[in-house]
C-alpha positions in Angstrom: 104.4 144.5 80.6 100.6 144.7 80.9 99.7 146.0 84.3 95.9 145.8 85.7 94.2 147.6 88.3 91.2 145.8 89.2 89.8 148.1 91.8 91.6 151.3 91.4 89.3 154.0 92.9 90.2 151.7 96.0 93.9 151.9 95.5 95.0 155.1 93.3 94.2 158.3 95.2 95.6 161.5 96.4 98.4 159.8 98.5 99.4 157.0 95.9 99.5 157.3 92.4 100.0 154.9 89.2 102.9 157.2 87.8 105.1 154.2 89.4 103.5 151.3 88.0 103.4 153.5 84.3 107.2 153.3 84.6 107.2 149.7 84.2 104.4 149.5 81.7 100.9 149.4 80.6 98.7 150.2 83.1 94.7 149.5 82.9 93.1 151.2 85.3 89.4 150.0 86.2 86.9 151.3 89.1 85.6 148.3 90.8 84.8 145.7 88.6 81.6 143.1 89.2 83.2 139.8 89.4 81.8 138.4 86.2 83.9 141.3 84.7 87.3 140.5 86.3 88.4 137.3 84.2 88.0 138.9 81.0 90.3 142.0 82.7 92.9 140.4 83.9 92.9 137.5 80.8 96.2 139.1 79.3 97.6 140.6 82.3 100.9 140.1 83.3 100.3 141.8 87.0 97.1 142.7 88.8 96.8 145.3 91.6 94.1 144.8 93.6 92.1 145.9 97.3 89.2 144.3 97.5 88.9 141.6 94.1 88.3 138.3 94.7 90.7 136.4 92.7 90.1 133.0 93.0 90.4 129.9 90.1 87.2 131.2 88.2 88.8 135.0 88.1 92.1 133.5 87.5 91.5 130.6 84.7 92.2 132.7 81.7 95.0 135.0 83.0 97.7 132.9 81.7 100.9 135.1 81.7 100.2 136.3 85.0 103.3 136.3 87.0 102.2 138.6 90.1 99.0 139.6 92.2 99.3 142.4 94.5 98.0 144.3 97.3 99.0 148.1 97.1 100.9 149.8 100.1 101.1 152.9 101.8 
């Protein structure tokens, strides 16, 4: 399973850590991406972990074997 993080300096830090996420899979890890980046990111992504990207149908049209957007929690 390929796992993004679209914002990661955001949501990895001292308190929470990928090491979870690396269990399940592939974890791509990016600092916060512009949002002409974020399609080509997340194209072949099965799962994004995001804070603060906006995912919306321009972000998303590509990413076709996503099967889960998430917030992360603490």
């Amino acid at each position: 399973m390929k796992i993004v993080l679209t914002d990661a300096q955001t949501v990895i830090d001292d308190l929470v850590n990928a090491d979870p996420l690396r269990a399940l899979g592939e974890v791509t890890e990016h600092g916060l991406l512009a949002y002409e980046e974020v399609a080509e990111q997340i194209a072949d992504a099965d799962v994004v972990v995001c804070n603060k990207t906006l995912m919306d149908a321009h972000t998303l049209r590509y990413a076709k074997k996503l099967r889960y957007i998430g917030l992360p929690l603490r």
